[in-house]
DSSP file (Angstrom, degrees, kcal/mol; ACC not computed):
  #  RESIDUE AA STRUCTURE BP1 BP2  ACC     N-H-->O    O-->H-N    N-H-->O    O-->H-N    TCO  KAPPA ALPHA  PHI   PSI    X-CA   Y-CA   Z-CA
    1    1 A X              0   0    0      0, 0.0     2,-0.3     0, 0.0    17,-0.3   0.000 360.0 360.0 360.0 161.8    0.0    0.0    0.0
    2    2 A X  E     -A   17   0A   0     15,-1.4    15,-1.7    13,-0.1    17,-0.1  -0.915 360.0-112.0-171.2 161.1    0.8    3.5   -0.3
    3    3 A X  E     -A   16   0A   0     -2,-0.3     2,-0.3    13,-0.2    13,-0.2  -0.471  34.1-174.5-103.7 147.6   -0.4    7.0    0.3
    4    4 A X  E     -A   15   0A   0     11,-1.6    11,-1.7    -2,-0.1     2,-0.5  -0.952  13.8-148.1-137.4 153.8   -1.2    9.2   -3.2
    5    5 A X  E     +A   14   0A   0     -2,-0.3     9,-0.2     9,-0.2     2,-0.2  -0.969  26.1 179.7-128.9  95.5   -2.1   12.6   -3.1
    6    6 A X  E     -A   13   0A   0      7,-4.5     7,-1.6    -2,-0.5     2,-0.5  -0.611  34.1-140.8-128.4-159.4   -4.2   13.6   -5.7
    7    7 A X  E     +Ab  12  71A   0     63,-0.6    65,-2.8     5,-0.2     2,-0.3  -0.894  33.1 172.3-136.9 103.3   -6.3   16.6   -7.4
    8    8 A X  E >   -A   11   0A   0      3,-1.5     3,-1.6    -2,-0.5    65,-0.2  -0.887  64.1 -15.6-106.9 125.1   -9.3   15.2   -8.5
    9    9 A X  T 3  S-     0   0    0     63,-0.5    64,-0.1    -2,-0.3    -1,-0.1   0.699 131.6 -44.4  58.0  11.5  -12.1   17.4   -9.9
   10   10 A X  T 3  S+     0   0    0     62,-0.3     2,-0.6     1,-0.3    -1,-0.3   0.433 120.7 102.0 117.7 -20.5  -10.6   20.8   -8.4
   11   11 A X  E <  S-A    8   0A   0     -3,-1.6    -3,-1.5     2,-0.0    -1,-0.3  -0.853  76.1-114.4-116.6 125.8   -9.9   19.1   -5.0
   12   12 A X  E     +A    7   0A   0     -2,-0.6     2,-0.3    -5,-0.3    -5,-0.2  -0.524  41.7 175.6 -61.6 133.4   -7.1   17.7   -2.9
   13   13 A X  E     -A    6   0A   0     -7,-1.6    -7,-4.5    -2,-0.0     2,-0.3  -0.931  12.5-162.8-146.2 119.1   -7.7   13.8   -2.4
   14   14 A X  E     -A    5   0A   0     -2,-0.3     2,-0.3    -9,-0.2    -9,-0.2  -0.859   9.2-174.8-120.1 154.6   -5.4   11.2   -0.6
   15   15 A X  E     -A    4   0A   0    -11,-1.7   -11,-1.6    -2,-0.3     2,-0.7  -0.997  24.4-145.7-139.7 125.7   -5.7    7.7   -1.0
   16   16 A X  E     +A    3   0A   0     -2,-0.3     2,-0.3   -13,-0.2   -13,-0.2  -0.957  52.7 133.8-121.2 123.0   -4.0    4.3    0.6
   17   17 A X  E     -A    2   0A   0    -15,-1.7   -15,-1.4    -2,-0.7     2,-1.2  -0.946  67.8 -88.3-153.6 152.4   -4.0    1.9   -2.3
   18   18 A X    >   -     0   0    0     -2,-0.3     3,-0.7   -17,-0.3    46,-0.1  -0.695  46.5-121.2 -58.0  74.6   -1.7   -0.5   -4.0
   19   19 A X  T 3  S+     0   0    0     -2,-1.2    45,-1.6     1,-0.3    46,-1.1   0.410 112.0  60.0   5.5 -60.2    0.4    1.7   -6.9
   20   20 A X  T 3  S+     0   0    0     43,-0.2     2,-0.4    44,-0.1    -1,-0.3   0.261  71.1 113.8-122.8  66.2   -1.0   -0.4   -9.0
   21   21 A X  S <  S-     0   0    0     -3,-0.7    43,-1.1    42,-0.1     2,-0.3  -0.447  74.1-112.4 -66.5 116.5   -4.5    0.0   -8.6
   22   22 A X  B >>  -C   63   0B   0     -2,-0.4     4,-1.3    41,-0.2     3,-1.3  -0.545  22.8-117.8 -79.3 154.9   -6.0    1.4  -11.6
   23   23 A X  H 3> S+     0   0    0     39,-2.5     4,-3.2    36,-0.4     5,-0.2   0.765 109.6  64.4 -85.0 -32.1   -7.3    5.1  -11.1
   24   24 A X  H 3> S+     0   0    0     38,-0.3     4,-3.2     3,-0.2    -1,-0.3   0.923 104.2  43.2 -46.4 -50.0  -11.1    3.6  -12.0
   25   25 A X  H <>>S+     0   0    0     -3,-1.3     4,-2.2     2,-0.2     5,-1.0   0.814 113.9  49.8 -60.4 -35.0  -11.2    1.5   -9.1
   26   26 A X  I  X>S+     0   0    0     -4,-1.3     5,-0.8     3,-0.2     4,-0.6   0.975 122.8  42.9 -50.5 -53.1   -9.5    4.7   -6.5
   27   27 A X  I  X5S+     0   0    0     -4,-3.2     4,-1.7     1,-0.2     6,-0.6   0.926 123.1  31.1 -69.9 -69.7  -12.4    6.7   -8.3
   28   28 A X  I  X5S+     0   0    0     -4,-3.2     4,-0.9     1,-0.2    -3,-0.2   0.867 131.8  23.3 -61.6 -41.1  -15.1    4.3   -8.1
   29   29 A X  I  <5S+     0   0    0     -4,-2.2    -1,-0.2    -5,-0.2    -3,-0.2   0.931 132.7  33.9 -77.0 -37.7  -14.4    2.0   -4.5
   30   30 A X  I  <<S+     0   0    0     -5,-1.0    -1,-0.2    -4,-0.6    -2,-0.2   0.597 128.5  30.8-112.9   0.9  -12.4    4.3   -2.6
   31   31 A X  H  <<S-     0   0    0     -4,-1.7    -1,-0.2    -5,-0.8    -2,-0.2   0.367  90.4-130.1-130.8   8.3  -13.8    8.0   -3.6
   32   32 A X     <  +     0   0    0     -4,-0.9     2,-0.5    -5,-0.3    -4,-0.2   0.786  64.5 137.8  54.4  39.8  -17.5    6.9   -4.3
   33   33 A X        +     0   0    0     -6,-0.6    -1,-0.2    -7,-0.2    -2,-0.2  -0.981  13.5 155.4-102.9 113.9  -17.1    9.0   -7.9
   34   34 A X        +     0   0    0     -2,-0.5    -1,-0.1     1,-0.1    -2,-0.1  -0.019  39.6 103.0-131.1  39.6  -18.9    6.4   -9.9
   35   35 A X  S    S+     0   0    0      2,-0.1     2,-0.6    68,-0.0    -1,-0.1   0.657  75.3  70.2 -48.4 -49.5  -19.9    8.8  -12.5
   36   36 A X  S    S-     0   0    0     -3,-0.1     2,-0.6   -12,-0.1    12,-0.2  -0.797  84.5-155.3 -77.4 124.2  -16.8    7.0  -14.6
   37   37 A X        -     0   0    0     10,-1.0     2,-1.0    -2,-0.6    10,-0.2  -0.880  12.8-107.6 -86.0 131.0  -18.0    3.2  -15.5
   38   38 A X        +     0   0    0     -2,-0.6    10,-0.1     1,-0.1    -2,-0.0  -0.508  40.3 154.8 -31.9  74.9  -16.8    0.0  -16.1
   39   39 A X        -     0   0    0     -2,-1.0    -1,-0.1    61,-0.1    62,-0.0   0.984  68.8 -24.0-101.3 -57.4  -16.8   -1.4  -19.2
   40   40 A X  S    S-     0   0    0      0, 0.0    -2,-0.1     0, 0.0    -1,-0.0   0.421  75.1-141.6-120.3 -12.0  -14.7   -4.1  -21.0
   41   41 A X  S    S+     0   0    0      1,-0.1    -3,-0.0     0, 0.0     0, 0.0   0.578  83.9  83.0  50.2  28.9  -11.6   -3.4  -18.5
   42   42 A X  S    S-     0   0    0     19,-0.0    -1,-0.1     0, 0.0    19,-0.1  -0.302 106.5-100.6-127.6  45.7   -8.9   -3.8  -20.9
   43   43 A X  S    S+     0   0    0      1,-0.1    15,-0.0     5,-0.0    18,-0.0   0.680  94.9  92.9  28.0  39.5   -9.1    0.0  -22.5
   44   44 A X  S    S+     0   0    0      1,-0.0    88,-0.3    87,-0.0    -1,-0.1   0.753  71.6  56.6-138.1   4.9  -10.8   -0.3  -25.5
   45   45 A X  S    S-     0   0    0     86,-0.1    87,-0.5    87,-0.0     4,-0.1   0.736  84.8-144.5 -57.4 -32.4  -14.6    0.5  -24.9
   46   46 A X    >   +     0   0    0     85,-0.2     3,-0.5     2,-0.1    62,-0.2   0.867  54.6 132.6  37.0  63.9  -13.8    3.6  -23.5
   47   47 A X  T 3  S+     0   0    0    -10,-0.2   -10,-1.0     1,-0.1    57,-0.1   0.368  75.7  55.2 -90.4 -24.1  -16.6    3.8  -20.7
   48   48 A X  T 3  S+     0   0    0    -12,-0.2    11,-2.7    56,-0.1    12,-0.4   0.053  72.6 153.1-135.5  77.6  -14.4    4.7  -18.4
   49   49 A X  B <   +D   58   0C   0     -3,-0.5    26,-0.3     9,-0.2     2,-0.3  -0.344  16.2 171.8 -64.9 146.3  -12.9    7.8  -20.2
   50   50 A X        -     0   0    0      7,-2.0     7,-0.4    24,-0.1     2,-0.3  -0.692  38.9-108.1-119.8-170.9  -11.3   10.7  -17.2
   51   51 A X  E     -E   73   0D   0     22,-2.3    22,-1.0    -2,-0.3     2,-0.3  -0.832  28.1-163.1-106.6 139.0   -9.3   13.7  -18.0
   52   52 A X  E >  S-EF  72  55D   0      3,-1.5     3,-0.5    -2,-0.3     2,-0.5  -0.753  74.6 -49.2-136.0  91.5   -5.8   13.2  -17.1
   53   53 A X  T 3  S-     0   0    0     18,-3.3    -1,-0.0    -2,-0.3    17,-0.0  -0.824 122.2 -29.0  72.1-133.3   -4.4   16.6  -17.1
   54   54 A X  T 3  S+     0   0    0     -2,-0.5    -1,-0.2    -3,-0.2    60,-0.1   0.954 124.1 100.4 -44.7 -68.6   -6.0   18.2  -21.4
   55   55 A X  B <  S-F   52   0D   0     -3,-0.5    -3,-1.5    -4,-0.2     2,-0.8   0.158  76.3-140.6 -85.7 135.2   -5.8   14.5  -22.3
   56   56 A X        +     0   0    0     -5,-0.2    -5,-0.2    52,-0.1     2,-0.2  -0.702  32.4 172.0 -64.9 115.9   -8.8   11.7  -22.6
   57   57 A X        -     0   0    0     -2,-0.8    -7,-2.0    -7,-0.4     2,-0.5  -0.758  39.3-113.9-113.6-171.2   -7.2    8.6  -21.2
   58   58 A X  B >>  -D   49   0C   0     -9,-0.2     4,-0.8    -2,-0.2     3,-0.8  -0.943  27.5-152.9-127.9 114.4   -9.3    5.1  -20.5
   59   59 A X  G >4 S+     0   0    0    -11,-2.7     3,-1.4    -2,-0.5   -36,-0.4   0.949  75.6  81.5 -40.1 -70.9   -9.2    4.8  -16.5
   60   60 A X  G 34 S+     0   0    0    -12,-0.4    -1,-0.2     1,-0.3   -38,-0.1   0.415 104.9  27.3 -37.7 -21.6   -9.6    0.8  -16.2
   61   61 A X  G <4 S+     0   0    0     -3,-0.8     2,-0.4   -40,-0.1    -1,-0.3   0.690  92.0 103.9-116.4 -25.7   -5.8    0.0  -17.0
   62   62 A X  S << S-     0   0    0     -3,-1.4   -39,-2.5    -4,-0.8   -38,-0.3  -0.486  72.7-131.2 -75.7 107.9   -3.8    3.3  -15.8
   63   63 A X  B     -C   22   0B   0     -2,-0.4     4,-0.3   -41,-0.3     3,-0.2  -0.285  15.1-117.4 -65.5 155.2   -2.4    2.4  -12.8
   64   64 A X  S    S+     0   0    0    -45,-1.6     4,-0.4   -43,-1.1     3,-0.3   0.781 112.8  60.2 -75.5 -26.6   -3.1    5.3   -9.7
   65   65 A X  S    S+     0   0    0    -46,-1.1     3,-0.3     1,-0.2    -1,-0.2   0.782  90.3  64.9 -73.1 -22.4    1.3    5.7   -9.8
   66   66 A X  S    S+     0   0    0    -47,-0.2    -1,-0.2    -3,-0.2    -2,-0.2   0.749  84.8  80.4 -76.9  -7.8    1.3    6.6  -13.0
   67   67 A X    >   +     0   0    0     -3,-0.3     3,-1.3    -4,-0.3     2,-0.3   0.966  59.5 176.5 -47.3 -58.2   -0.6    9.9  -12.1
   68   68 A X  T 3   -     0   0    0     -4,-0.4   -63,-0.2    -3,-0.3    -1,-0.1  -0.643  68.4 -40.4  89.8-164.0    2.1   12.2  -10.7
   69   69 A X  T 3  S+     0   0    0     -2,-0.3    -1,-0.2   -63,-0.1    -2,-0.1  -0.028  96.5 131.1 -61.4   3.3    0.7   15.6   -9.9
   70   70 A X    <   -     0   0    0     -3,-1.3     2,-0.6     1,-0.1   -63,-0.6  -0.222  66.2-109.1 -69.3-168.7   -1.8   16.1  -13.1
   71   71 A X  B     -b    7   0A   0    -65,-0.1   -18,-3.3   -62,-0.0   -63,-0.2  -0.943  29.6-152.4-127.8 117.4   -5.1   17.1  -12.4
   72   72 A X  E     -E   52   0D   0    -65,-2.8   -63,-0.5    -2,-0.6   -62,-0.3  -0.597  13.4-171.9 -84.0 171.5   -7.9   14.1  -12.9
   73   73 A X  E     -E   51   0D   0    -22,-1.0   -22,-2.3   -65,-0.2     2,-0.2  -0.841   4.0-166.9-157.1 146.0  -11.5   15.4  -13.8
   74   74 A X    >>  -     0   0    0     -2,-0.3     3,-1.1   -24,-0.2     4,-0.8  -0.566  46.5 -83.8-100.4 143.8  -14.6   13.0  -14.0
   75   75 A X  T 34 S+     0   0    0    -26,-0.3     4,-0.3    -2,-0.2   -25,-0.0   0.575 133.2  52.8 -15.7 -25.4  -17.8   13.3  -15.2
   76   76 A X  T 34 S+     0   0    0      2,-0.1    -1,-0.2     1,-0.1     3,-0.1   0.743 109.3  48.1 -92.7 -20.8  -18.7   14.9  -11.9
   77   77 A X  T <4 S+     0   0    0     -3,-1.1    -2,-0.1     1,-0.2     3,-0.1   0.528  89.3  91.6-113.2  -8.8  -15.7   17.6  -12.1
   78   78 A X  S  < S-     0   0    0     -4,-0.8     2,-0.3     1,-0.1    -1,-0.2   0.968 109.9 -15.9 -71.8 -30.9  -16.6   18.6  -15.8
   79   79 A X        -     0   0    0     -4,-0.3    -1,-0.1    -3,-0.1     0, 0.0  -0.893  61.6-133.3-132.6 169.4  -19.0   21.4  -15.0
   80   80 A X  S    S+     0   0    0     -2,-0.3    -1,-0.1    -3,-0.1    -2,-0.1   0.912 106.4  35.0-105.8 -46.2  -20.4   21.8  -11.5
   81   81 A X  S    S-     0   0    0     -3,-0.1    -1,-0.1     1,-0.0    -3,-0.0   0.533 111.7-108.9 -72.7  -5.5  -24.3   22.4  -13.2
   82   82 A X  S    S+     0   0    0     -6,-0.1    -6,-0.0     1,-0.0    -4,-0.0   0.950  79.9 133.7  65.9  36.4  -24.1   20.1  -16.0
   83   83 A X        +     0   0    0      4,-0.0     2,-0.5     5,-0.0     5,-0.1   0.098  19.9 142.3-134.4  19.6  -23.9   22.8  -18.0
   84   84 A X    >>  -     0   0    0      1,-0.1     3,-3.2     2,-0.1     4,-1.3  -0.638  68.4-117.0 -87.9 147.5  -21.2   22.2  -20.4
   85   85 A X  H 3> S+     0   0    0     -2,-0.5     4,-0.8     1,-0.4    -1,-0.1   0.598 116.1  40.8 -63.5 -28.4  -21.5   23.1  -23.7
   86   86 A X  H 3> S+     0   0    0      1,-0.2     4,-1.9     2,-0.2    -1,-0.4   0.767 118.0  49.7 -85.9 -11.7  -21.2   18.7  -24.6
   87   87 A X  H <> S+     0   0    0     -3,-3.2     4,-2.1     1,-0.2    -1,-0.2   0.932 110.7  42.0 -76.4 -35.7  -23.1   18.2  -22.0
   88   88 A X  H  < S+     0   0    0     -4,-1.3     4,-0.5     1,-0.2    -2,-0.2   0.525 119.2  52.3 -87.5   4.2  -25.7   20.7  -23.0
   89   89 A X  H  X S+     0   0    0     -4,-0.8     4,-1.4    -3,-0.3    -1,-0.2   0.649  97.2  58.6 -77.0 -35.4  -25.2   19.3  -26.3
   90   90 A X  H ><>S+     0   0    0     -4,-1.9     5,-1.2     1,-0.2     3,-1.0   0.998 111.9  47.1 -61.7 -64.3  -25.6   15.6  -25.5
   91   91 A X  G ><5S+     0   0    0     -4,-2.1     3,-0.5     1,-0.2    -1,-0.2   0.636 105.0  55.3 -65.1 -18.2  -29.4   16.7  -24.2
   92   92 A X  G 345S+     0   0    0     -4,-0.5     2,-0.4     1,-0.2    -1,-0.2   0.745 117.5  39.0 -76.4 -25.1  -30.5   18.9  -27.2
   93   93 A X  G <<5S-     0   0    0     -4,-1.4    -1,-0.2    -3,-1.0    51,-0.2  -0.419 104.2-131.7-127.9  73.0  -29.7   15.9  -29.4
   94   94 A X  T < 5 +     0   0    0     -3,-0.5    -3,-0.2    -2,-0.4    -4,-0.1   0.444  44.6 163.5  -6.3  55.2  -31.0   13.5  -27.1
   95   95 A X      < +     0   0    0     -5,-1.2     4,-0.2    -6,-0.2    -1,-0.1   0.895  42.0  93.2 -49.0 -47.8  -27.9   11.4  -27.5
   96   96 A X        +     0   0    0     -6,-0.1     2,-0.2     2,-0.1     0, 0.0  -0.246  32.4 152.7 -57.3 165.1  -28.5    9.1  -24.2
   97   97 A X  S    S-     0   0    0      0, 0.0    -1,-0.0     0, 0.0    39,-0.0   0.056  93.8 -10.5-130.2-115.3  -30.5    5.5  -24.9
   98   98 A X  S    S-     0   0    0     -2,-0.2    -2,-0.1     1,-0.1    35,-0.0   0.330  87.2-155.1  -9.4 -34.8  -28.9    3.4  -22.0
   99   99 A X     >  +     0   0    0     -4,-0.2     4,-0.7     1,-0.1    -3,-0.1   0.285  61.6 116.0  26.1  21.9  -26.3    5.8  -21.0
  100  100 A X  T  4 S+     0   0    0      1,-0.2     4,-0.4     2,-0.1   -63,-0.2   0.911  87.0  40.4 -83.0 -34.5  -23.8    3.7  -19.5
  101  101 A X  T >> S+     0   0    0      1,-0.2     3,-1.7     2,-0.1     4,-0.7   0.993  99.0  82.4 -57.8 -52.0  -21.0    4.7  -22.7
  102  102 A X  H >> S+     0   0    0      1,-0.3     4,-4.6     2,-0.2     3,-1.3   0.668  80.8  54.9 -62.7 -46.6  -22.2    8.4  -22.5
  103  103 A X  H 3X S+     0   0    0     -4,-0.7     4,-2.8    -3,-0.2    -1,-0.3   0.933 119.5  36.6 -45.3 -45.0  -19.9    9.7  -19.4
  104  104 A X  H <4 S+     0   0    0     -3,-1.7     4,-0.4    -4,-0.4    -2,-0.2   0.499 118.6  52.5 -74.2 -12.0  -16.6    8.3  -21.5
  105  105 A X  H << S+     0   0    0     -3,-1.3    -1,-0.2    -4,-0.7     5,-0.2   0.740 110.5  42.0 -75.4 -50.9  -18.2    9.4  -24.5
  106  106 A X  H >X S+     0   0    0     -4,-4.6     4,-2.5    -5,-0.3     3,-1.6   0.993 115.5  52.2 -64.9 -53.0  -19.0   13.2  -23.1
  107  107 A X  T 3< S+     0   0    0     -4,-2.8     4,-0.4    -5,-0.3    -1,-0.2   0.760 112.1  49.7 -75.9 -18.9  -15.3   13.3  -21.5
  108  108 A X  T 3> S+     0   0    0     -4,-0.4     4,-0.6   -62,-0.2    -1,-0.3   0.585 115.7  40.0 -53.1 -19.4  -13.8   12.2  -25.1
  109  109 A X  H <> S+     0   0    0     -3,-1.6     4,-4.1     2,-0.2     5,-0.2   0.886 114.1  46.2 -98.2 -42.4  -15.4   14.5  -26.9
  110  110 A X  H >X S+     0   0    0     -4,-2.5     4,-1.6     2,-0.2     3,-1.3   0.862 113.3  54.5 -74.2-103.4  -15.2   17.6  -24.7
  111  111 A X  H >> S+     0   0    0     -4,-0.4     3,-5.9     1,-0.3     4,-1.5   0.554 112.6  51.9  14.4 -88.1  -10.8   16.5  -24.3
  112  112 A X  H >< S+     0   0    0     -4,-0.6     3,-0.7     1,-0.3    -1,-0.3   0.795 102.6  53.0 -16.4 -61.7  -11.2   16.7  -28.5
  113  113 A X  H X< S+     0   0    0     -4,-4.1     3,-2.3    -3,-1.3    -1,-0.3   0.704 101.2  65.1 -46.7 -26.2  -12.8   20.1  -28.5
  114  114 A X  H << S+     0   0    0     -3,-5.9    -1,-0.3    -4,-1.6    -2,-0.2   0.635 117.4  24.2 -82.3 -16.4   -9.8   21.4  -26.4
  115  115 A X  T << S+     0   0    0     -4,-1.5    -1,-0.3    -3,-0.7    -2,-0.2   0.141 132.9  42.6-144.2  29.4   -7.4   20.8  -28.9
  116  116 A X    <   +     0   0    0     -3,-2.3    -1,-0.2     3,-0.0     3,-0.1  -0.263  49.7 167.5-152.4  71.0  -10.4   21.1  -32.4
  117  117 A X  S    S+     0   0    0      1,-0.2     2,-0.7    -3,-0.2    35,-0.1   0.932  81.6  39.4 -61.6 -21.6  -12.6   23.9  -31.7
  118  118 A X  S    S+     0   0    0     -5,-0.1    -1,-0.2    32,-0.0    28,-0.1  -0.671  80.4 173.0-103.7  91.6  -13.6   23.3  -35.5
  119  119 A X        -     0   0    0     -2,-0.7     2,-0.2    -3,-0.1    -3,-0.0  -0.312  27.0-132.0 -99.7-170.6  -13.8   19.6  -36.6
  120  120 A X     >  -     0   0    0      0, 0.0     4,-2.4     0, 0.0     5,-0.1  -0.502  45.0-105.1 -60.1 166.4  -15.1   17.7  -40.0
  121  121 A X  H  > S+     0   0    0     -2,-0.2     4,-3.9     1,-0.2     5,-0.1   0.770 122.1  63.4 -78.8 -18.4  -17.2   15.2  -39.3
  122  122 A X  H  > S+     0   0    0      2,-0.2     4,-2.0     3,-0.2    -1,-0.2   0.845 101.6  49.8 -62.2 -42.7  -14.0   12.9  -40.2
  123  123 A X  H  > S+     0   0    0      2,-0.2     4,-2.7     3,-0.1     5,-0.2   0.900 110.6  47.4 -75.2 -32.6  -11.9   14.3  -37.4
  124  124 A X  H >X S+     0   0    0     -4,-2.4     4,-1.9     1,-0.2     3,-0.9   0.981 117.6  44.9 -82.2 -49.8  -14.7   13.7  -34.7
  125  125 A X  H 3X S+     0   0    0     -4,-3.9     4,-2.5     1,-0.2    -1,-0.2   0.895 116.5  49.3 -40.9 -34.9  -15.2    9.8  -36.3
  126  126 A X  H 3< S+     0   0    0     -4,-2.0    -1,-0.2     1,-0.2    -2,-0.2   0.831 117.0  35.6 -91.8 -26.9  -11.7    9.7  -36.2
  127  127 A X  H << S+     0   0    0     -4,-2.7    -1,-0.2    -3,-0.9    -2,-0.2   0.720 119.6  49.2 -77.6 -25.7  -11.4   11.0  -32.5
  128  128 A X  H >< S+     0   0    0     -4,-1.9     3,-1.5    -5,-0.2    -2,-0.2   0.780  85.0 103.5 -70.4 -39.4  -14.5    9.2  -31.2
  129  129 A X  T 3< S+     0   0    0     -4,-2.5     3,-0.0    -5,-0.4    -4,-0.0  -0.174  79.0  46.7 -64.0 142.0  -13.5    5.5  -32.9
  130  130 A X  T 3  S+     0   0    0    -85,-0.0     2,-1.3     0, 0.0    -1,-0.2  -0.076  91.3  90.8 122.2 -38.2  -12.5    3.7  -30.1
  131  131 A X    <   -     0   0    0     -3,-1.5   -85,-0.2   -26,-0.0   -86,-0.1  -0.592  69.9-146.2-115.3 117.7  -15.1    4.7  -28.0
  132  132 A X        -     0   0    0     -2,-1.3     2,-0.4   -87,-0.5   -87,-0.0  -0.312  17.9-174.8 -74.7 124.8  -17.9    2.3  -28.1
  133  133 A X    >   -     0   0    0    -32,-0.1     3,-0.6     1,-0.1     5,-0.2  -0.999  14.0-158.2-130.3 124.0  -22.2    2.9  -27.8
  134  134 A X  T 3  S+     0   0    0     -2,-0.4    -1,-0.1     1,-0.2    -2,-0.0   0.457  87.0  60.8 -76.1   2.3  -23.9   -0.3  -27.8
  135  135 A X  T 3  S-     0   0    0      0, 0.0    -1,-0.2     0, 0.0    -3,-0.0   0.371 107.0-119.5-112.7   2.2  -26.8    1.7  -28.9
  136  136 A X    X   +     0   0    0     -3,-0.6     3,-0.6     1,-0.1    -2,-0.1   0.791  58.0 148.8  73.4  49.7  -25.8    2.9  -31.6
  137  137 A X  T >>  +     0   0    0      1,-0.3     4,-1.7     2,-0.1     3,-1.1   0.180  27.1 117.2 -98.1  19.3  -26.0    6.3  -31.0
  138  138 A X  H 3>  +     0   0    0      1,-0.3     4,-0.7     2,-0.2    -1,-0.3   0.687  67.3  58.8 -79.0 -13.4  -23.3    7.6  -33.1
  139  139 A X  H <> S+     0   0    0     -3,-0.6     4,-1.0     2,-0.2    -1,-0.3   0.480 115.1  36.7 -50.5 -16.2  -25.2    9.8  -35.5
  140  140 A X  H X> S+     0   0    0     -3,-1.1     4,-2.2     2,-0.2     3,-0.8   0.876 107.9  67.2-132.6 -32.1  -26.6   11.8  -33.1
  141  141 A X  H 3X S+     0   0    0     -4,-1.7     4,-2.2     2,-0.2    -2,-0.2   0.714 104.6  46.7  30.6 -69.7  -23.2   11.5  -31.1
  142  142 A X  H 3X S+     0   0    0     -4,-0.7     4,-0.8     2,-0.2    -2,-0.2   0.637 107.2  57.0 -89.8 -15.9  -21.4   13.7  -34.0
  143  143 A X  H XX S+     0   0    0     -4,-1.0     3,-1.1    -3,-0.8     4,-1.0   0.909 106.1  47.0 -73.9 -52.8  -24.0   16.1  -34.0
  144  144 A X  H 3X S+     0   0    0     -4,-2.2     4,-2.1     1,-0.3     3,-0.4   0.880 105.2  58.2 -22.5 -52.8  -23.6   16.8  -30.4
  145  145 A X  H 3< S+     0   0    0     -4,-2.2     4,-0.4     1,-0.3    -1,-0.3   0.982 113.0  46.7 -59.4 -48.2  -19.9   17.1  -30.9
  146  146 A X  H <X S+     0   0    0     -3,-1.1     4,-0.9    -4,-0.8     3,-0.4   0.722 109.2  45.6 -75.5 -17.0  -20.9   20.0  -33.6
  147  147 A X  H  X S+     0   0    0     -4,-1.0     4,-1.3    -3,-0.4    -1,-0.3   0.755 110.9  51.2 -74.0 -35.5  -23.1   21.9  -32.1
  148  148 A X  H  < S+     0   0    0     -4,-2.1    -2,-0.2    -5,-0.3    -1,-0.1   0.288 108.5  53.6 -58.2   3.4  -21.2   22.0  -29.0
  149  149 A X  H  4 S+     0   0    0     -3,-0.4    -2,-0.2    -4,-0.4    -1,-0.2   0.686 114.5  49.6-113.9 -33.2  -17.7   23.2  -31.2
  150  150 A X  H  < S+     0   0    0     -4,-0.9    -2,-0.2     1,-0.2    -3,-0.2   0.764 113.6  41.0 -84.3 -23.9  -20.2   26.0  -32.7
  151  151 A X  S  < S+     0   0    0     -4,-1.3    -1,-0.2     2,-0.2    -3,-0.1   0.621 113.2  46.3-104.9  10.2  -21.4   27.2  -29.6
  152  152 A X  S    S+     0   0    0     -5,-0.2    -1,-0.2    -3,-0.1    -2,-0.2   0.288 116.3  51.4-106.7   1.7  -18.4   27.2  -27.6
  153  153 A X              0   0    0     -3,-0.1    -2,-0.2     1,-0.1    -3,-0.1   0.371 360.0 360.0-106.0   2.5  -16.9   29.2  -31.4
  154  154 A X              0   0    0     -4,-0.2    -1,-0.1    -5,-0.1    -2,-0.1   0.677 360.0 360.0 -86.8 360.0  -20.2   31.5  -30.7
């Protein structure tokens, strides 16, 4: 075991865990953020997208040592209302079905934005593939992603 000190969502968080605990299980068992989900637990569903400093990475394999000093952010830590622009884009084009993909979905897309405020619809397939909706929700998926890169260009 060992102690980690981390900055999760904006906040100082310490933790006694096993290095190499991957940072889904610190967030989900031992910080009760279970906003991030579980999906195939070999990184390639991407259901349990974070933020690991600008960058999307897939939780489920990233051991808790490899953190360092970035700054995680969750689902819970992307806006404090639910009022970011993918978020408020995921609900104008009623994206959810199921919604267990959509948190790893939202934090992929929103990550993307940060570094495409303008996409083609090629760069968001191309940034999205990888991350998996069993409901097949990816039209409506890629509008979200555009209309939330135009109103965050408005």
């Amino acid at each position: 075991m060992a102690n980690f000190n981390l900055n999760i969502n904006g906040k100082s968080q310490q933790v006694d865990v096993d290095p190499t605990t991957p940072i889904l299980w610190v967030l989900r068992d031992h910080l009760k953020l279970v906003g991030t989900k579980y999906g195939c637990g070999v990184a390639q569903c991407g259901a349990c997208t974070i933020h690991l400093g600008d960058s999307a990475v897939r939780s489920c394999q990233l051991p808790i040592s490899t953190v360092g000093d970035q700054e995680i952010t969750t689902i819970e830590g992307l806006s404090e209302n639910g009022d970011h622009p993918v978020q408020q884009a995921w609900i104008e084009e009623d994206v959810y079905q199921c919604g267990y993909c959509q948190a790893g979905q939202i934090m992929n897309a929103s990550a993307f934005l940060k570094s495409n405020s303008n996409p083609t619809d090629a760069e968001i397939e191309t940034a999205m593939n990888g991350n998996i909706c069993r409901c097949g929700t990816y039209t409506r998926i890629k509008k979200a992603i555009k209309k939330a890169a135009a109103s965050e260009n408005a």
